[in-house]
Every structure is written in structure tokens, then in C-alpha cells.
C-alpha atoms as a printed R data frame, in Angstrom:
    type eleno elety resid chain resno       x       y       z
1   ATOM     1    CA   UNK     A     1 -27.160  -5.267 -86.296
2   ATOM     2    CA   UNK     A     2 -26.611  -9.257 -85.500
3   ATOM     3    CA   UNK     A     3 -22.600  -7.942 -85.569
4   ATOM     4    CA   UNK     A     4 -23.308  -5.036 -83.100
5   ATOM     5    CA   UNK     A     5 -25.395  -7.467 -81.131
6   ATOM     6    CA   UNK     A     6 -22.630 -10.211 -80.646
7   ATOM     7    CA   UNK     A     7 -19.867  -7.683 -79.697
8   ATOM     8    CA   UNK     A     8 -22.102  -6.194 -76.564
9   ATOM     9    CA   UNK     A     9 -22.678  -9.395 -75.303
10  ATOM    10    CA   UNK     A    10 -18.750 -10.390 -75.517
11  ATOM    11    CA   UNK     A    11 -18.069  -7.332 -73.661
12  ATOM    12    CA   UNK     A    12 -20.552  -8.232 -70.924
13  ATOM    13    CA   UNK     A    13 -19.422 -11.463 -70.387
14  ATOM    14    CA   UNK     A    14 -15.871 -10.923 -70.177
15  ATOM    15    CA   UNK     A    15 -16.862  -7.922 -67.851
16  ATOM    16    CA   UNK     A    16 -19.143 -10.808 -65.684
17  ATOM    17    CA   UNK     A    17 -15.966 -13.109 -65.952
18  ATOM    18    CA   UNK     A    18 -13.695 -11.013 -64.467
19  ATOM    19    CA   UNK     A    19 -15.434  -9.886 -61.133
20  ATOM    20    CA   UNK     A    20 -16.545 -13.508 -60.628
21  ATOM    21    CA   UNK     A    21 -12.538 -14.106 -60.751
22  ATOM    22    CA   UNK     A    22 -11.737 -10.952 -58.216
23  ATOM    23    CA   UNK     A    23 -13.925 -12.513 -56.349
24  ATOM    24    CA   UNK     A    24 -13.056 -15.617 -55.677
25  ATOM    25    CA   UNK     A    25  -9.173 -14.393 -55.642
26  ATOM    26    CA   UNK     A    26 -10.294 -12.324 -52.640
27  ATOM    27    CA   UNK     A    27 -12.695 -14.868 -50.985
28  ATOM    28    CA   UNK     A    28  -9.618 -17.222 -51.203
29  ATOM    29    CA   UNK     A    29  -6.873 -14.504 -49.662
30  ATOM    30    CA   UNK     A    30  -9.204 -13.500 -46.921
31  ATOM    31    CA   UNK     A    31  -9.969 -17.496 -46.021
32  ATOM    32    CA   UNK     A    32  -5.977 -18.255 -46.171
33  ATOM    33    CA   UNK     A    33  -5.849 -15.413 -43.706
34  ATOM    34    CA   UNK     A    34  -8.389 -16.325 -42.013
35  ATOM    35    CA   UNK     A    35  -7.574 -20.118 -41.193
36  ATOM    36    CA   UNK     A    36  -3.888 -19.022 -40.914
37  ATOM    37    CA   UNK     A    37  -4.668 -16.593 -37.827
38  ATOM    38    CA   UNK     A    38  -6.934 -19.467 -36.325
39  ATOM    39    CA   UNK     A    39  -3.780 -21.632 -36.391
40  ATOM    40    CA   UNK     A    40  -1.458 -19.952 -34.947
41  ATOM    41    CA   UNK     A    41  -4.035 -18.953 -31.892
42  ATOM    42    CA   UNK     A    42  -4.590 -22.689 -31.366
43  ATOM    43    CA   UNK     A    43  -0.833 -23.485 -31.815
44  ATOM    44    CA   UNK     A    44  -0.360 -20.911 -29.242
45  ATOM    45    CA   UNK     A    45  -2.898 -22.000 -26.906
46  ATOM    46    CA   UNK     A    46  -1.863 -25.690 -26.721
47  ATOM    47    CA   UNK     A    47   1.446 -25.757 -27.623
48  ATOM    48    CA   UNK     A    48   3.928 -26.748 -24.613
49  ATOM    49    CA   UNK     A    49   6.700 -24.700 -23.847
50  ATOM    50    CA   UNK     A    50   9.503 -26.126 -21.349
51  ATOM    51    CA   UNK     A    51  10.261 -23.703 -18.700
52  ATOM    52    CA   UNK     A    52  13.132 -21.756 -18.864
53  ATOM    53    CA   UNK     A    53  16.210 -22.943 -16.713
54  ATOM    54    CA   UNK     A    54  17.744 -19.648 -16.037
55  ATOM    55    CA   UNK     A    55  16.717 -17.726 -13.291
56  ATOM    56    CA   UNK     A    56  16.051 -13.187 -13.683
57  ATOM    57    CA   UNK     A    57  18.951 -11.241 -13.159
58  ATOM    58    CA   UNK     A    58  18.642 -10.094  -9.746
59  ATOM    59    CA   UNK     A    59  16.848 -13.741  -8.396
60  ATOM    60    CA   UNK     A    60  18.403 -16.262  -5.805
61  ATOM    61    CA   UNK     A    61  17.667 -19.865  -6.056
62  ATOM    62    CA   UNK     A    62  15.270 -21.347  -3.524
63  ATOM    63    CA   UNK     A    63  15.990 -23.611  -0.598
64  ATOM    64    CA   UNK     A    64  15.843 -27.205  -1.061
65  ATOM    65    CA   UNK     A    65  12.920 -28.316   1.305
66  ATOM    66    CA   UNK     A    66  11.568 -31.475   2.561
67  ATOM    67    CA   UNK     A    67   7.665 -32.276   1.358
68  ATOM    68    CA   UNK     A    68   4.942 -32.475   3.208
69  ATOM    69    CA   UNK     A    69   4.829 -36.170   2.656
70  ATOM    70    CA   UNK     A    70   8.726 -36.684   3.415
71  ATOM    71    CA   UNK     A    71   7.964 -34.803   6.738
72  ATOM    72    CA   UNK     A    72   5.304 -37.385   7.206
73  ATOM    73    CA   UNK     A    73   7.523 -40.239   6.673
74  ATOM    74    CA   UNK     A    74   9.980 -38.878   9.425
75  ATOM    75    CA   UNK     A    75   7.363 -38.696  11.571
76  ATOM    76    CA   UNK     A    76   6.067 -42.789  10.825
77  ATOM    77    CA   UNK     A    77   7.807 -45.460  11.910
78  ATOM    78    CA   UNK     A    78   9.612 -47.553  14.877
79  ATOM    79    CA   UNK     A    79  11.073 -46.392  18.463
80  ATOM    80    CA   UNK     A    80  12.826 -48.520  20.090
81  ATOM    81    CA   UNK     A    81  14.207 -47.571  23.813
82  ATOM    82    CA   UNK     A    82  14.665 -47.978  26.954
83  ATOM    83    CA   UNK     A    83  12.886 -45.988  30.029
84  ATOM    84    CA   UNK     A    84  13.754 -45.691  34.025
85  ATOM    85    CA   UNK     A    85  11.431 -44.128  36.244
86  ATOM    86    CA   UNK     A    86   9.750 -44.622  39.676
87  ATOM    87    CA   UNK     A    87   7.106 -47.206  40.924
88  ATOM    88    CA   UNK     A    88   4.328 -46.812  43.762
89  ATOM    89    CA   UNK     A    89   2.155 -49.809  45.318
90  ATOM    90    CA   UNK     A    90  -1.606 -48.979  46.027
91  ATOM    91    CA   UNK     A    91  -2.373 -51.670  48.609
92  ATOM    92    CA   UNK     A    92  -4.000 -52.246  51.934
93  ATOM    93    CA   UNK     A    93  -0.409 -52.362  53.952
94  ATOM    94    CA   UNK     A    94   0.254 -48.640  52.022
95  ATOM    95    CA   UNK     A    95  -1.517 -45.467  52.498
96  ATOM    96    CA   UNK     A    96  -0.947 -42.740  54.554
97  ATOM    97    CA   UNK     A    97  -4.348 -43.521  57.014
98  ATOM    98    CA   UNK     A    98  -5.953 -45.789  58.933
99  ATOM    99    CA   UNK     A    99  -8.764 -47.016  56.388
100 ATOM   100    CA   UNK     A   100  -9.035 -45.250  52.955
101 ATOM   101    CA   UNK     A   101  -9.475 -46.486  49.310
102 ATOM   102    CA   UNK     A   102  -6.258 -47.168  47.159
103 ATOM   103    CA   UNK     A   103  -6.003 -43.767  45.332
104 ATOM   104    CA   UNK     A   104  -2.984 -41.540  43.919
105 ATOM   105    CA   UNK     A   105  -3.776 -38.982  46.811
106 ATOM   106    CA   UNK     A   106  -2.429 -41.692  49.407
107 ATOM   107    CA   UNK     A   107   0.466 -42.695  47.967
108 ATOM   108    CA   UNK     A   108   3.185 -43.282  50.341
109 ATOM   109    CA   UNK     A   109   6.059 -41.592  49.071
110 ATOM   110    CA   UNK     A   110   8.911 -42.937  50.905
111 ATOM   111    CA   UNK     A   111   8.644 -45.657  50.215
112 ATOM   112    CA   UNK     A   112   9.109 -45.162  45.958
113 ATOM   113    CA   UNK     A   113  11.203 -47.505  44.740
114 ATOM   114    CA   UNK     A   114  12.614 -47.730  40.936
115 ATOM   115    CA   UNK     A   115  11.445 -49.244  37.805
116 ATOM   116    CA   UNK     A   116  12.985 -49.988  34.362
117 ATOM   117    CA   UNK     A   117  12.209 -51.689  31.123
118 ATOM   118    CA   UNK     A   118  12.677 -51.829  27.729
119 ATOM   119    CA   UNK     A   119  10.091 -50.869  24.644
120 ATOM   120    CA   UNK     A   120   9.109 -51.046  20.913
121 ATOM   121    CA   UNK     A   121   6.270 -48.374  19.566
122 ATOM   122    CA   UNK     A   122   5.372 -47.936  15.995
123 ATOM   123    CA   UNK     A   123   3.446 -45.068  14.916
124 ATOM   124    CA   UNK     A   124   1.047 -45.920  11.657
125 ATOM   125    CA   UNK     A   125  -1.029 -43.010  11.871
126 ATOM   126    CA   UNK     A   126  -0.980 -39.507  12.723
127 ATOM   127    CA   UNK     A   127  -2.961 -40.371  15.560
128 ATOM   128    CA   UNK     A   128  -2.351 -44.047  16.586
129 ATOM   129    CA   UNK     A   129   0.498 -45.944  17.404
130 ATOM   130    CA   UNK     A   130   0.888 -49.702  19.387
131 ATOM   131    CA   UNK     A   131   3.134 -50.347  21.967
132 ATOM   132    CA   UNK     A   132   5.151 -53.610  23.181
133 ATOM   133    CA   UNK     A   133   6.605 -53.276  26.492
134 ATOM   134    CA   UNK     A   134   8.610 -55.005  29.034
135 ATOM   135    CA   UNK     A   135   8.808 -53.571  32.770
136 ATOM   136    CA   UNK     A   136  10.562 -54.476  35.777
137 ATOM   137    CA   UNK     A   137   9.281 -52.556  39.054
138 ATOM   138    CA   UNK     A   138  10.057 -52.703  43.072
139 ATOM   139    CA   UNK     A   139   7.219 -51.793  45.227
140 ATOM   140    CA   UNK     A   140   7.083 -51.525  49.080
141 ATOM   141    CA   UNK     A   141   4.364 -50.383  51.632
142 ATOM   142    CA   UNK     A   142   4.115 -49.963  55.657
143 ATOM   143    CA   UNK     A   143   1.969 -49.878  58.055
144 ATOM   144    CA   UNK     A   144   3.708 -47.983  60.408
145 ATOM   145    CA   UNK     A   145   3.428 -45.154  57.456
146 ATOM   146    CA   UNK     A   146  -0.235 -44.756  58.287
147 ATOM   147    CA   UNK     A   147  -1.017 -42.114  60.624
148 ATOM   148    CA   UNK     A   148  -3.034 -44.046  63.060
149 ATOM   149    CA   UNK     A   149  -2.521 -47.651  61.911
150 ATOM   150    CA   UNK     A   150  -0.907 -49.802  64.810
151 ATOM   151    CA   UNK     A   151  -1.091 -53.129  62.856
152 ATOM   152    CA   UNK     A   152   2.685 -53.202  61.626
153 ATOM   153    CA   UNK     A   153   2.899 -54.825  58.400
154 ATOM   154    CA   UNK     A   154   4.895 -54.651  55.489
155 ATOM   155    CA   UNK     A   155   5.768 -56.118  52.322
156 ATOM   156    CA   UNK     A   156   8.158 -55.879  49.552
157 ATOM   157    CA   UNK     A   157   7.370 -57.101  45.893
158 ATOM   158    CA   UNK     A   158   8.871 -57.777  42.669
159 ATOM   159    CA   UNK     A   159   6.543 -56.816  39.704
160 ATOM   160    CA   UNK     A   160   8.053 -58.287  35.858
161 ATOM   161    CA   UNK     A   161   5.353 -57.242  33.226
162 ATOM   162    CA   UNK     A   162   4.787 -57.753  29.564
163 ATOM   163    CA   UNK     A   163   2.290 -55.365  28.140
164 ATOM   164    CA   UNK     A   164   0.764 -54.516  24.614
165 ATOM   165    CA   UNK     A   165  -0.563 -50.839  24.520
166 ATOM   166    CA   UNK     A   166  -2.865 -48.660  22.108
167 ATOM   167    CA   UNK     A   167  -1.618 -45.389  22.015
168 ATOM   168    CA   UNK     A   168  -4.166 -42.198  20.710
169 ATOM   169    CA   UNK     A   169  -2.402 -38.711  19.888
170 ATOM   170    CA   UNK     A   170  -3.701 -34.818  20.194
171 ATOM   171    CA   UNK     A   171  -3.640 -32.646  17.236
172 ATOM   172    CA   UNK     A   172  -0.701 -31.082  16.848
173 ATOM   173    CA   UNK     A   173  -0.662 -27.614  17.974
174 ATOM   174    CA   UNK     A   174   0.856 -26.678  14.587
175 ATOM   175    CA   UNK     A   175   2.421 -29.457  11.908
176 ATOM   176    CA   UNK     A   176   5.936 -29.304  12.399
177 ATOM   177    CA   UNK     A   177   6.192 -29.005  16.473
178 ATOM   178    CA   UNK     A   178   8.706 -31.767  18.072
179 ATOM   179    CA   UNK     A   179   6.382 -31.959  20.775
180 ATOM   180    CA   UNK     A   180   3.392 -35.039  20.672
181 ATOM   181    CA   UNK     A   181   1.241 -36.046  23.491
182 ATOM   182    CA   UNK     A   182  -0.991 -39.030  24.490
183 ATOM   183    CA   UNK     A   183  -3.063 -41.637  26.161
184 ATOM   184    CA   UNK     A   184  -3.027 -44.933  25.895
185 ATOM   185    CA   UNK     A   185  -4.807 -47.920  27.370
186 ATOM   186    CA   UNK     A   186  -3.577 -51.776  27.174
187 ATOM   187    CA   UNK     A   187  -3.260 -55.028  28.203
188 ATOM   188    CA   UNK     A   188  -0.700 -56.648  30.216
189 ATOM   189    CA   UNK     A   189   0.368 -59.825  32.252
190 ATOM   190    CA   UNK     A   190   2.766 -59.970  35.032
191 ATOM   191    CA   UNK     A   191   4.231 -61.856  37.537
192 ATOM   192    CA   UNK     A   192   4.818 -60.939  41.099
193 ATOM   193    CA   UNK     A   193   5.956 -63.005  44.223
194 ATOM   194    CA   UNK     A   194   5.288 -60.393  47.589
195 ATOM   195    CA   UNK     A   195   7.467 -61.033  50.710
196 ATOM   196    CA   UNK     A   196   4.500 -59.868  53.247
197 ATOM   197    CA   UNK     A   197   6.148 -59.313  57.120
198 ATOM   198    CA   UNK     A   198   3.805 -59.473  60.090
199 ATOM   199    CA   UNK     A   199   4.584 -59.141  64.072
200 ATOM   200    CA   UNK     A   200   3.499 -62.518  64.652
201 ATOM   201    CA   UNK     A   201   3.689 -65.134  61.596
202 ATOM   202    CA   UNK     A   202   3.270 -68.073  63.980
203 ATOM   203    CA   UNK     A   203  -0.354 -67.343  64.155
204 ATOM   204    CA   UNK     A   204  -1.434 -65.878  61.023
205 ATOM   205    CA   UNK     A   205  -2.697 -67.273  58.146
206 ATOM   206    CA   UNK     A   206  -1.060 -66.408  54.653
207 ATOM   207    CA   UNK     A   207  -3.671 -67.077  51.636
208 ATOM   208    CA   UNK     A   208  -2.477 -68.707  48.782
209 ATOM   209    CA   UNK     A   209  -2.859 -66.806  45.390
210 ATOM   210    CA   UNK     A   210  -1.634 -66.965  41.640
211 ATOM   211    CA   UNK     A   211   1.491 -65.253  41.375
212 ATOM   212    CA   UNK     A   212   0.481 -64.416  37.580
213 ATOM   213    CA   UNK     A   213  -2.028 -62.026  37.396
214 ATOM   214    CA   UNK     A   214  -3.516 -59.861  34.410
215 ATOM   215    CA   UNK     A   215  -3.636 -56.356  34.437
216 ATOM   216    CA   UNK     A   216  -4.937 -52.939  32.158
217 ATOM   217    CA   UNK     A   217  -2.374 -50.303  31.800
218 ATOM   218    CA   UNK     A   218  -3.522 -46.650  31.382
219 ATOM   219    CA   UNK     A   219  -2.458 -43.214  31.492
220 ATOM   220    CA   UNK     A   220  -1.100 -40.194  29.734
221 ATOM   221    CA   UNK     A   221   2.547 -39.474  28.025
222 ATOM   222    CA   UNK     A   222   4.966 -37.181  26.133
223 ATOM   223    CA   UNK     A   223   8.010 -36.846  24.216
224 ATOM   224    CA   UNK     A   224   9.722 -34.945  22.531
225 ATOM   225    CA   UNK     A   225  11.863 -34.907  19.331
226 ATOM   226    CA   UNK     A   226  15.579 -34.400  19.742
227 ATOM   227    CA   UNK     A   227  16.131 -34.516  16.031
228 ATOM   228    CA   UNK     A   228  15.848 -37.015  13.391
229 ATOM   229    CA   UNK     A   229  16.832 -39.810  15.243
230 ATOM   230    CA   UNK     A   230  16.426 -39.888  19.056
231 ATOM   231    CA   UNK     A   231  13.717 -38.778  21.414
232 ATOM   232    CA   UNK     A   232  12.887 -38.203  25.087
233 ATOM   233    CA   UNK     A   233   9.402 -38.489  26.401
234 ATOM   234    CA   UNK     A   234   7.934 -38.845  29.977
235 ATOM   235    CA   UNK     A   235   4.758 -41.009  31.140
236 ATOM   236    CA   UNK     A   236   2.788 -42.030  33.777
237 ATOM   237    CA   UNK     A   237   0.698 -44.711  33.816
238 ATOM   238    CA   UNK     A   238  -1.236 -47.016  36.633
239 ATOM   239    CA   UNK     A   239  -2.101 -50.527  36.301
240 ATOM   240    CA   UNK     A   240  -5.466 -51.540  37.152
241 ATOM   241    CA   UNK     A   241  -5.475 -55.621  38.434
242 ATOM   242    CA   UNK     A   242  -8.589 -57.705  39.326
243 ATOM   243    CA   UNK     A   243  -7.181 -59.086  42.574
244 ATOM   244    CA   UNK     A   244  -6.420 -57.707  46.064
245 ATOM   245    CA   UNK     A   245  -3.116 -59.935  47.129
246 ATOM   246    CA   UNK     A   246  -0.434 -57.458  45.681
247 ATOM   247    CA   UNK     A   247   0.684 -57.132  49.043
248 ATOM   248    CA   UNK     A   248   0.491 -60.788  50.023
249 ATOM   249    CA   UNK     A   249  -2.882 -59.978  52.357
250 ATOM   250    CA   UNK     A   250  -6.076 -58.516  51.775
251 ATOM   251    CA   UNK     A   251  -9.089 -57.782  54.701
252 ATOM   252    CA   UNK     A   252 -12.688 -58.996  54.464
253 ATOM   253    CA   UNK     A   253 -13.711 -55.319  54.793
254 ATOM   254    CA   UNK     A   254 -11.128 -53.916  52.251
255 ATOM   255    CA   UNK     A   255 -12.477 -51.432  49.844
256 ATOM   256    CA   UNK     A   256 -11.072 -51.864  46.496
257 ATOM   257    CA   UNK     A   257  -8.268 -54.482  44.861
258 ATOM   258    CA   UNK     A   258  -4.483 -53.749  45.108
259 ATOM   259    CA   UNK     A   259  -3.002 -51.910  42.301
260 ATOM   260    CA   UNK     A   260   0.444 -49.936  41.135
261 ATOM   261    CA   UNK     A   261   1.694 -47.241  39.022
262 ATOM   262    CA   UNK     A   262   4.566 -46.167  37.120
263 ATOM   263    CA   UNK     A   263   6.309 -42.849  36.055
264 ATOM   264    CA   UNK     A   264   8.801 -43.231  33.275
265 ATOM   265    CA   UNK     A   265  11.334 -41.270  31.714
266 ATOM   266    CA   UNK     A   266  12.014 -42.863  28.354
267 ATOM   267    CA   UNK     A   267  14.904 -42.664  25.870
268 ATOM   268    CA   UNK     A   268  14.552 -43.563  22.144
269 ATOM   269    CA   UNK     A   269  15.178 -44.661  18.791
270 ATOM   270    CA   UNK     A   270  13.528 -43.645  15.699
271 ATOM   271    CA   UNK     A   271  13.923 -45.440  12.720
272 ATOM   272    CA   UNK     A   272  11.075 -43.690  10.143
273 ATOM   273    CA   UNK     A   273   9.375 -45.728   8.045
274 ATOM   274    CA   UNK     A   274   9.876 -44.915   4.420
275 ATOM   275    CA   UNK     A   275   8.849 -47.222   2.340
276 ATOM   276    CA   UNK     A   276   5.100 -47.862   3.560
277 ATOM   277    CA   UNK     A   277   2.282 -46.574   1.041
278 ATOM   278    CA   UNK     A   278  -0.675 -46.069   2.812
């Protein structure tokens, strides 16, 4: 009985024995699977892969092109030039009638004379830029130009200027046009010496003035980009003064000071700024 006993319960352990070794055989395969998969997912989600350098049959290679930044670059910098134009005196002996108020509308063409000068501009933003300028300009008026003025003067003057400028831009109508326009407003200083003619010099009076005079440049300009390197741009701009002797007389009744404007064609350098960083 003890014998019959003792052989059962061999039999039931090695029976117990070998599932608990199945089992963990097969809990072990299934894991080594398991964490084998989950490798080669992560390994395939993190892993970096160089792109390939050839191209599909059947592609063609894409034009090199300049970045939006190296376009901005070219568009940054210096201009140096020159610029020509015509001048126009708004003075008491000018006009085109007996008594009106200095004013564009009474400018007295025939007797535009010429103007010329030299510049510097650099361009820091997309909308600002600062000028340095130096202008020569020849202005004239007549009495005798006036329709109903019978007091015969004229003068002739020599205008040398030295002006700093502020110059603000408009939007661009789309980002690469060659086309930029603007206003500016400034500060300037010039010197001026009018030769003032009268009918009868033995019996008038000439007033003593400075011949250096401040002044505030303003108006509107335009250029446009030739390519790369040179530009052509057109402005017009009048120069506001605080005095009333730009004609070498003024009248006890006169109704605003003396002043003169310029229109410029101007002719440029650009030299693009490529190394600034801001």
C-alpha cells in the first residue's frame, strides 16, 4: 500500500513538473517575441535615415534659387549716385500774379533753371532708409512774369545745400517688384548769395540778411531697380526755410517766407549689405 502510495505521488509530481516547465518555456518565447517586435518598432521610429542622393527615374533637378533672406540682403545696403534735375524759386519777385501766396500752382516756369548734386542712402530696414545729400541749384524769378505786376524786379541766386534725410517706404505691391516708393522729410543747411535787380538801385534800400540759412526738405520719390547693381529713381522735393530774403527783398505785407523746390532724376549705385545680422 505505502509502495502503491509513493509511486502515484512520483507520477504527479513529475506530471506538475513538466507543465510548470512548458510554461515558463512559452512565457519566455512569447516575451522574447514580444520585446523583440517592440524593438524594432522603436528602432524604426527613431532611427535616422540619410536621404537618398539619387533622384526617380523620370525627375529633373530643381533650380538653384536665391533665399528669402539672400533676396533681403540684395535689397539692404548703400547707394551711392549722382542726380540732375530742375529747380524752381517760390518768392515774392516770382509768381505768375500780382499778389498771391508762394505755392506750386504759381510757379513760373520759364524761368526753371537746373540743379545737380551728389548722394549717399543706406537702406536698414524694409521700410527706412537715411539719406546724406549734397545739392547745387540755380533759381531765377521776374516781375515782369506776373500778369499785372509793373514793379520790374528780378533776381538770380545760387543755392549750395547739405542735407540729412529720413526716408519711409510703401509696402511692396508684391516681394520681389524692382519698383519702391517714398517720402521723406529732413534737415538741411545751405548757403545762398541772391543778385536782386531793381529799376532804380540809387534809391532803394537792400536789407542785410544771413546768407546761411536752415531749411526742412520734404517730398515724395521713386526708383527703380535696373538689376543687381544700378538703379534709376525720380523725386521731387521742396524746401521749406524760415526766412523771406531768398530773393534778396521781402514786403511788409508779404504773405508767407521764400522757399524752393527740386525735381531730380537720380542715377545709382548699390552695394548690398551682406554681412549685417539684424
Amino acid at each position: 500500500m505505502r509502495l502503491l502510495l509513493a509511486f502515484f505521488t512520483a507520477i504527479i509530481f513529475l506530471i506538475l513538473t513538466s507543465s510548470e516547465s512548458k510554461a515558463g518555456e512559452l512565457n519566455s518565447n512569447l516575451g522574447f517575441e514580444l520585446n523583440t517586435n517592440l524593438k524594432n518598432e522603436l528602432n524604426e521610429l527613431f532611427s535616422f535615415r540619410p536621404p537618398g542622393r539619387s533622384r526617380q527615374p523620370g525627375g529633373t533637378r530643381r533650380p538653384l534659387q536665391l533665399s528669402r533672406r539672400d533676396i533681403w540682403l540684395l535689397r539692404y545696403g548703400w547707394d551711392i549716385g549722382i542726380n540732375i534735375g530742375t529747380s524752381h524759386s517760390l518768392t515774392d519777385v516770382s509768381g505768375t500774379s500780382v499778389d498771391q501766396r508762394p505755392s506750386f500752382l504759381n510757379t513760373q516756369w520759364s524761368t526753371t533753371s537746373i540743379n545737380a548734386g551728389v548722394f549717399g542712402r543706406y537702406k536698414f530696414h524694409e521700410f527706412f532708409a537715411v539719406r546724406g545729400a549734397i545739392n547745387y541749384g540755380k533759381i531765377h524769378g521776374a516781375d515782369s512774369l506776373a500778369a499785372g505786376r509793373t514793379r520790374d524786379f528780378y533776381f538770380n541766386n545760387n543755392v549750395f545745400e547739405l542735407a540729412v534725410i529720413g526716408e519711409v517706404y510703401a509696402p511692396k505691391a508684391y516681394y520681389g517688384s524692382p519698383f519702391d516708393f517714398y517720402a521723406f522729410l529732413g534737415l538741411a543747411g545751405f548757403y545762398h548769395n541772391p543778385d536782386l535787380s531793381v529799376p532804380d538801385p540809387d534809391n532803394f534800400e537792400f536789407d542785410d540778411f544771413s546768407k546761411f540759412q536752415p531749411a526742412i526738405p520734404m517730398g515724395i520719390g521713386g526708383y527703380y531697380m535696373i538689376n543687381s547693381d544700378f538703379r534709376i529713381g525720380y523725386e521731387i522735393g521742396w524746401r521749406k526755410t524760415f526766412f523771406d530774403y531768398l530773393d534778396g527783398f521781402t514786403r511788409p505785407w508779404s504773405r508767407g517766407n521764400d522757399s524752393y523746390y527740386f525735381t531730380q532724376i537720380k542715377f545709382s549705385y548699390f552695394i548690398p549689405d551682406m554681412i549685417r545680422r539684424w
